[in-house]
N, C-alpha and C positions, 0 to 999 in steps of 0.2 A: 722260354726254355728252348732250348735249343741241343736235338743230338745229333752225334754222329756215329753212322752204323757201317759195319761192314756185314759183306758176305762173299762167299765164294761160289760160283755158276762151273756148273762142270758139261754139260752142253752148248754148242752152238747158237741155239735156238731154245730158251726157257722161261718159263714163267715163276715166280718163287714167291711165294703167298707169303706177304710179312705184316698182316693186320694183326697178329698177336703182338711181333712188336710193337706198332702203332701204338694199340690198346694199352700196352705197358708203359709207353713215354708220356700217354696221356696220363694215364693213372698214378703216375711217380709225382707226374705235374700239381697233380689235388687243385688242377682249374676245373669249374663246373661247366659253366658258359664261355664259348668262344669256337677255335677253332684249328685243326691242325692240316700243317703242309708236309706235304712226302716227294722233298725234291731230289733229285739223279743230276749229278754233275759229269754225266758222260754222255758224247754222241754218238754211241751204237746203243743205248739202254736206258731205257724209261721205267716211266710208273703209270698204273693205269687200274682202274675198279672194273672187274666186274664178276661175275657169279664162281665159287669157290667149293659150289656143292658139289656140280658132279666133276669130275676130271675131266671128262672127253669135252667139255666146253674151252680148257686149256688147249688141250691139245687140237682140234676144230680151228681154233685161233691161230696157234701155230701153222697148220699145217697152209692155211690160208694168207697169210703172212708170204711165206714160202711161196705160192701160187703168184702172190701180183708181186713181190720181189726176190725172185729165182737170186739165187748166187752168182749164179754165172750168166750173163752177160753181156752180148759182144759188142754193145754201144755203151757200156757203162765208160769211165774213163779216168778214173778216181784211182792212182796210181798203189795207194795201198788193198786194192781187191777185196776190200770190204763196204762197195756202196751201198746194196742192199741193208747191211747191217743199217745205215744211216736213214737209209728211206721209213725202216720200220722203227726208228728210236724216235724220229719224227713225227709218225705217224702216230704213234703210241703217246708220244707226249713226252715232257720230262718232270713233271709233276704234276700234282691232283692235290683238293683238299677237300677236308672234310668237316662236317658240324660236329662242334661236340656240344651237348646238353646234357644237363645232371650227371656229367662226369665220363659219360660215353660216348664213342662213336657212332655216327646217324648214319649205318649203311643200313641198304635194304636188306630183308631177308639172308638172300641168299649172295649178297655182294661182299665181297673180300679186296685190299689192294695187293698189288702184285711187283712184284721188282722185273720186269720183262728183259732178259740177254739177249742180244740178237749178234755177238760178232765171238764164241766162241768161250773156253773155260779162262775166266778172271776172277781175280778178284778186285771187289768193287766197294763204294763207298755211295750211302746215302743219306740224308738229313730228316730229321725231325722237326720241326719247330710248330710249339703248341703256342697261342696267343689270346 
């Protein structure tokens, strides 16, 4: 099974918690055992797991992001002035998977996935595919 999702980023720089989707593609799915991918077909924007409890861990993220890849620049060379966005869509990944058993998702705890923006407000496009 296979989706396709959209969303809209209204910041620069975000993180945009969509494991409730996830949770629903799998659950539409009624597979028990297997496995799902949460793949990004853009290079400034990934996908990536990790802790959904507290906020300031997003933002932490972010602002560290920001730190080892500033916007600006003055050896970047990347004619559209968005490398950074690139350094961190790479960094981040472009997708992640996940176990599913007995019908659900095997994150830890406090682990959620994330649709990560790094090149400003779009809208964007993500996949599901449960197997």
């Amino acid at each position: 099974m296979l989706k396709k999702k959209r969303l809209t980023t209204t910041n620069r720089d975000s993180m945009v918690d969509i494991t409730r989707e996830v949770e629903t593609v799998v659950k539409d799915s009624n597979i028990k055992e297997g496995q799902v991918v949460i793949y990004c077909p853009h290079t400034t924007a990934g996908i990536t797991i990790n802790e959904n409890a507290d906020p300031d861990v997003k933002e932490d993220m972010l602002m560290s992001f920001q730190e080892v890849y500033p916007w600006e620049h003055q050896q970047y060379k990347h004619a559209e002035g968005n490398s950074a966005a690139h350094l961190k869509a790479s960094t981040v990944g472009s997708s992640q998977t996940v176990i599913v058993s007995e019908g659900k998702l095997i994150l830890g705890q406090w682990q959620g996935i994330y649709f990560c923006e790094f090149d400003g407000s779009r809208a964007r496009t993500y996949y599901i595919k449960v197997s």
